[in-house]
C-alpha positions, 0 to 999 in steps of 0.5 A, a space after each residue: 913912373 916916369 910921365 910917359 903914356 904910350 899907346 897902340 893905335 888899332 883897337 886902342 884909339 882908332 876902330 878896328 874892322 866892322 863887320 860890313 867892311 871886313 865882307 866887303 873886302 872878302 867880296 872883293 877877293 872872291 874867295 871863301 871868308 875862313 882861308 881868306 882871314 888866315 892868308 891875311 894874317 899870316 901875311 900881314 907882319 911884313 906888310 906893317 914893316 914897310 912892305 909894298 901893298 901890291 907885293 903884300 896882296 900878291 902874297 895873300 893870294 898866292 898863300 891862297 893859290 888864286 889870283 885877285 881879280 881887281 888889287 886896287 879895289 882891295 887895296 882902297 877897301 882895306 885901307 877904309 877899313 882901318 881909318 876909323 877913331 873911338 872918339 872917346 879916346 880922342 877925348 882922353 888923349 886932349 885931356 892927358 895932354 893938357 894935364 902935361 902928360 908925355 904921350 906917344 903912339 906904337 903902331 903897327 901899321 902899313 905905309 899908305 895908312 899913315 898919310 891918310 891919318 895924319 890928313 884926317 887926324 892932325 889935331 889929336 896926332 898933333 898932341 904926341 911927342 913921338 909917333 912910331 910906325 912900324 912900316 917906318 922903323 922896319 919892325 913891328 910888335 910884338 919884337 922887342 925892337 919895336 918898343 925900345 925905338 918907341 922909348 928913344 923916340 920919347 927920349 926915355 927907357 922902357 922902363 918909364 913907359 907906361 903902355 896900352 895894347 889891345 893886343 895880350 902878345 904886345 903887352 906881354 912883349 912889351 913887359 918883357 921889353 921893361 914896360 908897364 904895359 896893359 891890356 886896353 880895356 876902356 877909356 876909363 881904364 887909361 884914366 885911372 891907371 894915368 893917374 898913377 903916372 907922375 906929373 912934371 917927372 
């Protein structure tokens, strides 16, 4: 295999949701916790390929058939909500980086995340070849365009790609796409598995 690691970003590097954020959000839209979640889901892929977040949380409320009393408040608590990193991960990034592995970053993710991460997390950001953002290339995981962009961004195949997920559907899509692709488990597991990956190739 060819030296190129490929990672997802939430759930993988960065934190998912915590519990106190995610009911802080669902306070703020005022409106029964289980409906709320399947709206949010359910409308969030065109958000990820660049939708704009007002036209996304216009979507969610009217899938739910009500009205958001405050948009901006959901907006600035949803972003928070997703600006948090493992930093154990961080770790493992430097140190695969100043090993000479080729690293590169897959993620979904809605347009008004992204400066916030590159202000906040420039340093270990700074250590990928290719960053690939759904909300920039206009398609999100798990379609298979996604990860072929992500491949030519890292001037390579997907077939010389190795890649984390958290996510089992975007691993098995990224598979099908010619990747080897796991199910991210721990930090230890990319270590290990990294040592597979050929150095200088």
């Amino acid at each position: 295999m060819a030296n190129v690691i490929v990672f997802d970003l939430y759930g993988v590097i960065a934190r998912v949701q915590s519990p106190a954020a995610r009911r802080r959000i669902v306070e703020l839209a005022g409106v029964p916790e289980e409906p709320f979640w399947e709206a949010y889901w359910a409308c969030r892929p065109p958000y990820d390929a660049g939708q704009d977040g007002a036209a996304y949380w216009g979507a969610v409320a009217e899938r739910l058939g009500t009205g958001f009393a405050d948009v901006p408040a959901l907006i600035d608590a949803d972003l928070d909500s997703w600006c948090h990193v493992d930093p154990e991960m961080v770790e493992v990034v430097h140190e695969l980086a100043n090993r000479g592995h080729r690293l590169g970053l897959l993620s979904n993710i809605i347009h008004e995340l992204v400066p916030i991460w590159e202000t906040r997390h420039g340093d270990w950001l700074g250590r990928f070849a290719a960053l690939t953002y759904s909300c920039r290339i206009g398609v999100a995981k798990p379609e298979r365009r996604a990860y072929e962009i992500c491949a030519e961004r890292m001037g390579t195949t997907p077939e010389d790609v190795l890649f984390f997920d958290d996510n089992e559907a975007n691993v098995l899509a990224a598979r099908e796409a010619g990747m080897a692709a796991e199910v991210f488990e721990s930090p230890d597991q990319v270590r290990t598995l990294a040592q597979g990956v050929a150095l200088g190739s």
